[in-house]
C-alpha positions as CSV (number, residue, x, y, z in Angstrom):
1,X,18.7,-14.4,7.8
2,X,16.8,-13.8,10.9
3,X,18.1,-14.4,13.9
4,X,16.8,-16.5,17.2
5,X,14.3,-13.6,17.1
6,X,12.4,-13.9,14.3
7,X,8.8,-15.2,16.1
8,X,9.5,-12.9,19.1
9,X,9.9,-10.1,16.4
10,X,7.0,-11.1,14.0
11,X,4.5,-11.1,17.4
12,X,5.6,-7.8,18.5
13,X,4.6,-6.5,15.4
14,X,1.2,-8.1,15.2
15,X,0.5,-6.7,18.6
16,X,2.1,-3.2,17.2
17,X,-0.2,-3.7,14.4
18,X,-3.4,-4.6,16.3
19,X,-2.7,-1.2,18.3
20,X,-3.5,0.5,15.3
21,X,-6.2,-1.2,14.4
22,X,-4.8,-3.3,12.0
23,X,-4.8,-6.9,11.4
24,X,-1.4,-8.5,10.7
25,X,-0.9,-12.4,9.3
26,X,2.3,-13.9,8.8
27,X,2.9,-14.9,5.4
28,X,6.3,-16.3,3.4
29,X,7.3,-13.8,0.9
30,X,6.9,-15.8,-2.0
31,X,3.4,-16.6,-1.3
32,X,3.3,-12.8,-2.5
33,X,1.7,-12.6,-6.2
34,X,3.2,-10.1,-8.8
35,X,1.5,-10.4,-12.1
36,X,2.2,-8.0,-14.8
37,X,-1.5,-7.2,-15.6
38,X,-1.4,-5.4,-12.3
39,X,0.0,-2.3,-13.9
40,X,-2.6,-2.2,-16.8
41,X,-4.8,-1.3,-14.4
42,X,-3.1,1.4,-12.9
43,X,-1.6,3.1,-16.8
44,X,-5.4,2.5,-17.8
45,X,-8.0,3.8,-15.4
46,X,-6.7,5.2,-12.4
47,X,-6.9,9.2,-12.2
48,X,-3.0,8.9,-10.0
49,X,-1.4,7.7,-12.7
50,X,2.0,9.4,-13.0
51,X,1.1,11.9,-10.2
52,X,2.4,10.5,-7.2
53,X,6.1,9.4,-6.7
54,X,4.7,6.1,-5.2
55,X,2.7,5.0,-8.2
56,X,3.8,3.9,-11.5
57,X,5.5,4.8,-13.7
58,X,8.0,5.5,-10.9
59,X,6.8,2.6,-8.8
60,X,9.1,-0.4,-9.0
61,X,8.0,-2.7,-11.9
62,X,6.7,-6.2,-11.7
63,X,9.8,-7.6,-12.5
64,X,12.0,-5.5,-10.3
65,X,9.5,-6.6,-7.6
66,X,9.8,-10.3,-8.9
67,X,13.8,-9.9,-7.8
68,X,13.0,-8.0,-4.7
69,X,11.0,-10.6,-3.6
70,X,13.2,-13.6,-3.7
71,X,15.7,-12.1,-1.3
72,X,13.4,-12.2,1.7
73,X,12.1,-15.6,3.2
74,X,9.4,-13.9,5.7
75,X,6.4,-10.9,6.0
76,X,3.2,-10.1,7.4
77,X,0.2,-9.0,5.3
78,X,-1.7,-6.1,7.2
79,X,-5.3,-5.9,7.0
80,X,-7.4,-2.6,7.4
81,X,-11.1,-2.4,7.5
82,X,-13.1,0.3,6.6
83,X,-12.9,3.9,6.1
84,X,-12.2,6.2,9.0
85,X,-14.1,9.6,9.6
86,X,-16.6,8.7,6.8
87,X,-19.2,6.9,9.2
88,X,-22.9,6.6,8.1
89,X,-21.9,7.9,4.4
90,X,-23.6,7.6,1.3
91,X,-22.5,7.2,-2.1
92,X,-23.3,10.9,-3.4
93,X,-21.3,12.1,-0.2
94,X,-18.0,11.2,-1.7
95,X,-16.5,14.6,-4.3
96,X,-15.4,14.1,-7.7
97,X,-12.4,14.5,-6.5
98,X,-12.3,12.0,-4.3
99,X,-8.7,11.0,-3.3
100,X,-8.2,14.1,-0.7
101,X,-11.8,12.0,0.8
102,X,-10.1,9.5,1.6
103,X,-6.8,11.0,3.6
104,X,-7.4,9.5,7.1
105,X,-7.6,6.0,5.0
106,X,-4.7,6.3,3.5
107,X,-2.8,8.1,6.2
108,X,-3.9,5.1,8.3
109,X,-2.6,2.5,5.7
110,X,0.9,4.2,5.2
111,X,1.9,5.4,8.3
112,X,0.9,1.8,10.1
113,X,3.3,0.0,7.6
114,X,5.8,2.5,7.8
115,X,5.8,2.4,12.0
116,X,6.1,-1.4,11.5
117,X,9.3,-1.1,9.1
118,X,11.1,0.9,11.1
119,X,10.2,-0.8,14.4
120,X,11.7,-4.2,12.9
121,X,14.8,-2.1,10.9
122,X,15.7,-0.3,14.7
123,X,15.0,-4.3,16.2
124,X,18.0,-5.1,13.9
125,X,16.2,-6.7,10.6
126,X,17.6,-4.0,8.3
127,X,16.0,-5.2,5.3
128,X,12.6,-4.6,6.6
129,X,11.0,-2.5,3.9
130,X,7.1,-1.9,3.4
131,X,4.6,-1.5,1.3
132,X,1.5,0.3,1.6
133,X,-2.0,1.2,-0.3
134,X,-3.2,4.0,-2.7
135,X,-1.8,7.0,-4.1
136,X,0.5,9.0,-1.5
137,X,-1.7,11.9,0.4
138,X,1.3,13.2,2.4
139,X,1.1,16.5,-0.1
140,X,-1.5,18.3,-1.3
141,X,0.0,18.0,-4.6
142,X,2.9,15.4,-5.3
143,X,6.1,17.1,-7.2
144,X,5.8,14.9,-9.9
145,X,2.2,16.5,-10.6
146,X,3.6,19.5,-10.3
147,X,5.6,19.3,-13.3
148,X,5.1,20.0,-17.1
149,X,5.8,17.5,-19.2
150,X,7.6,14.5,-18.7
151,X,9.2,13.9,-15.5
152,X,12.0,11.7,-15.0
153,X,13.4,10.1,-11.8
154,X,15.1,12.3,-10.9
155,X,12.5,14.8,-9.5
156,X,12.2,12.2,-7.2
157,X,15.3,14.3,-5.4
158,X,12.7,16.7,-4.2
159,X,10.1,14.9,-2.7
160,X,9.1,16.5,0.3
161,X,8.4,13.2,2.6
162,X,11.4,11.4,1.0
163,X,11.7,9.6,4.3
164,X,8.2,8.2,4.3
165,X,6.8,7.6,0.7
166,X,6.5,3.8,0.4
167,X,5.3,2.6,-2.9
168,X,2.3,0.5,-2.5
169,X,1.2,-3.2,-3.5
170,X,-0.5,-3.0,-6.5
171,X,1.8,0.3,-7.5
172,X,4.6,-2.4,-7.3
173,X,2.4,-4.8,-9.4
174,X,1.4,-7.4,-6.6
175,X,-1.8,-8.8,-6.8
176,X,-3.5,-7.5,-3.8
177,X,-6.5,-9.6,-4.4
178,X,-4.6,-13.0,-4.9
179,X,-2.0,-12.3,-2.2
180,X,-5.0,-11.9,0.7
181,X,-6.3,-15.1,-0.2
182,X,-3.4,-16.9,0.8
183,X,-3.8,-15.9,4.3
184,X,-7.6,-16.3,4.2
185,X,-8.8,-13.1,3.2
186,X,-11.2,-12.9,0.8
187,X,-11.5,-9.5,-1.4
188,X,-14.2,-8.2,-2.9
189,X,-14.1,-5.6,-5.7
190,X,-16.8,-2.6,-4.3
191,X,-19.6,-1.6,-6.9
192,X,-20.2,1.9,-7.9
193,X,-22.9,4.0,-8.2
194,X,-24.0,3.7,-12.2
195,X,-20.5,2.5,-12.4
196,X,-18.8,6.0,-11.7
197,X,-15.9,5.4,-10.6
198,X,-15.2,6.4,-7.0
199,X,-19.1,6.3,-6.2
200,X,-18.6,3.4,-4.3
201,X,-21.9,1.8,-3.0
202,X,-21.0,0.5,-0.3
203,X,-18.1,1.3,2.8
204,X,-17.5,-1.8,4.1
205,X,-13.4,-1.2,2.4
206,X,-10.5,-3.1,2.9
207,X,-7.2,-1.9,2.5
208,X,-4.0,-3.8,2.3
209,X,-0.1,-3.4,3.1
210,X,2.8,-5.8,3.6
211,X,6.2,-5.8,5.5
212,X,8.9,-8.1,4.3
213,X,11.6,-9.0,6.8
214,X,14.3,-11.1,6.9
């Protein structure tokens, strides 16, 4: 349980949060939503499928996340808008390969929650543990990419940023979409250009994390 702390704790971190640019809302843990469609979408259109050790298949599943879940009470949903160091951009700016593109997004996303988790574990809520947004960028090419052929869990062993890969939301089946609008936040899916996926029309992004405490 938390202690006498817990709102002194959760305001630290929404003021540790807004220093990165980041909004943080305080939301009960099972206000999170894990559905099970939520990995459909990840096996069955997303070009980081099976690439990154913080997507699935070696992602926690929904269920897994289901039972994770119900042993906290407390967490704060954080909030990032738009896309640094891609100002003024236009939809044919953005590579084929567009997931190196995005780095300072995602660097932003992950590194914020992870600050956050370790602020609150070194505060003395040692079950802090985060979750972040999008494939992992920390290497230019995961281990598990690396490989031929199947990989198992246990090339997980030689990950190179063991200490910092988080997995994220939706790579843990939570609906990312669902959970925002319980604190108010309304998501919008971002249209592409011709439908190509990645060509996104517009910039206007949001990306979303989570810490859960207890």
């Amino acid at each position: 349980m938390l202690t006498d702390r817990p709102s002194e704790e959760i305001i630290k971190l929404v003021h540790m949060a807004d220093e990165q640019g980041a909004f943080a809302a305080p939301i009960s843990s099972h206000d999170v939503v894990v559905s099970d469609w939520v990995r459909f979408k990840c096996r069955y259109g997303c070009k980081g499928y099976a690439k990154h050790l913080s997507c699935p298949p070696y992602a926690p599943s929904p269920e897994e996340t289901r039972r994770m879940l119900a042993e906290y009470d407390h967490a704060l949903l954080l909030r990032f808008d738009g896309v640094p160091g891609h100002e003024n951009v236009r939809p044919e700016d953005v590579p084929e390969d567009f997931h190196p593109w995005y780095k300072d997004l995602i660097l932003w996303v992950n590194r914020t929650v992870h600050m956050l988790e370790k602020t609150a574990f070194y505060d003395g809520h040692y079950k802090a543990f985060a979750f972040g947004a999008y494939p992992c960028i920390y290497c230019e090419h995961c281990v598990a990419e690396e490989e031929i052929g199947i990989v198992d869990e246990s090339v997980r062993r030689r990950c190179r940023h063991m200490d910092l890969v988080r997995p994220s939301m939706e790579a843990a089946g939570m609906d990312v979409f669902a959970t925002a609008r319980k604190v108010g936040w309304e998501l919008r899916t971002v249209p592409c250009k011709d439908m190509q996926y990645g060509k996104v029309m517009r910039f206007d992004l949001v990306s979303i994390g989570l810490l859960l405490l207890e």
